[in-house]
C-alpha positions in Angstrom: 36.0 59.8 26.7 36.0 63.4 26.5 39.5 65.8 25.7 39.0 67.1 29.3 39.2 62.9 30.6 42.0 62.3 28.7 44.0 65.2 30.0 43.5 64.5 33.3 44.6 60.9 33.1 48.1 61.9 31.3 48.5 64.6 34.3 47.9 61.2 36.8 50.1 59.7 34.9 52.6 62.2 34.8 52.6 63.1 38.3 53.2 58.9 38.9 55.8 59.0 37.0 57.4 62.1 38.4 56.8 61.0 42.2 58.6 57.2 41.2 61.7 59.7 39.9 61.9 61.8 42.9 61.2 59.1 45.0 64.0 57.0 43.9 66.4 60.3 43.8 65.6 60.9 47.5 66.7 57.3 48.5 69.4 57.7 46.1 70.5 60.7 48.3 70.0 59.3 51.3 71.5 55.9 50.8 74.8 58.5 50.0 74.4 60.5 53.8 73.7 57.4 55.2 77.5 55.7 53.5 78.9 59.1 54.6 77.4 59.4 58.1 78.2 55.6 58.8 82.5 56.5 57.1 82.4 59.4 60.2 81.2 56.8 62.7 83.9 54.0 61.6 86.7 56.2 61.5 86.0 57.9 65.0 86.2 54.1 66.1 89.5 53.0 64.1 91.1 56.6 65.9 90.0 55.8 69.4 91.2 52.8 69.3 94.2 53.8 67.7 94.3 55.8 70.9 93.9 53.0 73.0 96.3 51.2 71.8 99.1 53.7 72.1 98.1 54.1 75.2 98.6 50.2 76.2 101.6 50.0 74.6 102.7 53.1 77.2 101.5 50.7 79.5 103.5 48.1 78.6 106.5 50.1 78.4 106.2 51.6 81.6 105.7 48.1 83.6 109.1 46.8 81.5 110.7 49.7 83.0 109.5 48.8 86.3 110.0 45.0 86.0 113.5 45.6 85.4 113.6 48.0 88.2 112.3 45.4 90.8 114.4 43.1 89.3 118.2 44.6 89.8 116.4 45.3 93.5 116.0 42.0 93.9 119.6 41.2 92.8 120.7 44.3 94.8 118.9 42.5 98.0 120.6 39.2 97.9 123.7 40.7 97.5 123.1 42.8 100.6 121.9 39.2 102.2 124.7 37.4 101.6 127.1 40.5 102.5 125.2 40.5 106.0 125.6 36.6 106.4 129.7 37.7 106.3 129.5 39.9 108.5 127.4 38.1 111.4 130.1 35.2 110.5 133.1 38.3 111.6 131.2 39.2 114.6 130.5 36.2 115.8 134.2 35.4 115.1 135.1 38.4 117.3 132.9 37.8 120.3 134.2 33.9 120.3 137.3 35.5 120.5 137.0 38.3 122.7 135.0 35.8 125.4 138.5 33.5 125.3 140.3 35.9 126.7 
């Protein structure tokens, strides 16, 4: 084996040696952006649906609001009802007595 052999086989070397380094660096490096990149995704999701969920809640709110709305309608109504029933009972009491005489 000649100088010029030898030197050329520790350059080989060398360079595997150096690609394995900057080889594992890069996936190093990437392995971080990708951790990074994938934090950015999963905190856009937890915020939307942090939006979503406000905005359900609104929701919720809003048809309480309107259940108890319907409701003192409803209790509104019958009293109307039975305030009606009365007074067909008074006019009917009138006419019975207005057809006597």
């Amino acid at each position: 084996m000649s100088v010029w052999e030898v030197f050329l086989a520790a350059i080989g070397a060398c360079g595997t040696v150096c690609a394995i380094i900057f080889g594992y660096q890069a996936y190093k490096r990437n392995g971080k952006s990708d951790n990074r990149d994938e934090g950015k995704k999963d905190g856009v999701v937890l915020t939307e649906l942090g939006y979503i969920k406000s905005g359900v809640d609104d929701i919720k709110r809003k048809q309480e609001k309107q259940d108890d709305s319907i409701r003192e309608v409803v209790e509104r109504l019958s009293s109307v009802e039975s305030s009606a029933k009365q007074a067909h009972h008074r006019i009917d009491g009138l006419e019975s007595r207005m057809s006597e005489k």
